[in-house]
N, C-alpha and C positions, 0 to 999 in steps of 0.2 A: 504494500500500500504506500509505504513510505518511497518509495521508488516509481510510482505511477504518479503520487505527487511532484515530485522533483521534475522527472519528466515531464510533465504537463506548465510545470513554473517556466520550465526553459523555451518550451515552445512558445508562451506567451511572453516570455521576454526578447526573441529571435524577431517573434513574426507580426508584434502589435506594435504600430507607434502608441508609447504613451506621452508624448511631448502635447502638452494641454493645445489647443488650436485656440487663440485670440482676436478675435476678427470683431466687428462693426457691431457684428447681433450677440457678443458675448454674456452682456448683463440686458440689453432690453433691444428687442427685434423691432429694425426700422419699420416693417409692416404692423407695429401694434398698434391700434387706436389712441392710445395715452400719446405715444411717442410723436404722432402723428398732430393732434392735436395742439401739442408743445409746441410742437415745430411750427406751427403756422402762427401758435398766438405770438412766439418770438419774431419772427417775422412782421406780426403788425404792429408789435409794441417792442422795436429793438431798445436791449440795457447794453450798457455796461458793468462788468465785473467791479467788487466793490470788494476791498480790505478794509476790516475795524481792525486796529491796531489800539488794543487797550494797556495800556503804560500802569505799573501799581508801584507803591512804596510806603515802606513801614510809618516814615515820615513825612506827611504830606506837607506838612507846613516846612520843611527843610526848604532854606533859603537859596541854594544851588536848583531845585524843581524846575523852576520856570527857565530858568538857561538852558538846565539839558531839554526840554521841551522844545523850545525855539532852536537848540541845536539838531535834534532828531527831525522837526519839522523841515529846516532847510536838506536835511541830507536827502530824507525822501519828494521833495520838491527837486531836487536837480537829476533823479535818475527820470530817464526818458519816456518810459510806458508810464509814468505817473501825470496823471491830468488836472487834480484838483488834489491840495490837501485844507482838511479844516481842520481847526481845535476848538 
């Protein structure tokens, strides 16, 4: 038995790809209604993508806060896919 099994592991390691296949319809298939849907409302009401970037510290009233803020604020103001930042 233990020999029928072995034998059978090797043929299904020989002769099966198990390498996962990743393709378009992996997590939700273009033909689904949801997906379909989506796609159109985005379409009529295009977004753009949005970062919250929430800043915390032990010390709020710490008198250095508002520098590093305004210094965090210009750094992501000069990289280039950035379009808007607010505080």
């Amino acid at each position: 038995m233990l020999g029928v099994t072995v034998l059978l592991f090797v043929i299904v390691a020989i002769f099966v790809d198990l390498k996962p296949a990743v393709d378009e319809n992996f997590f939700f298939s273009t033909s689904d209604p949801g997906v379909r849907e989506s796609k159109k409302v985005e379409q009529r009401f295009p977004s753009q993508p949005q970062l919250i970037l929430a800043v915390s510290s032990q010390d709020i009233f710490f008198a250095a806060i508002p520098c590093r803020i305004q210094r965090l604020t210009q750094q992501l103001e000069a990289i280039d896919a950035v379009s808007a930042v607010k505080v």
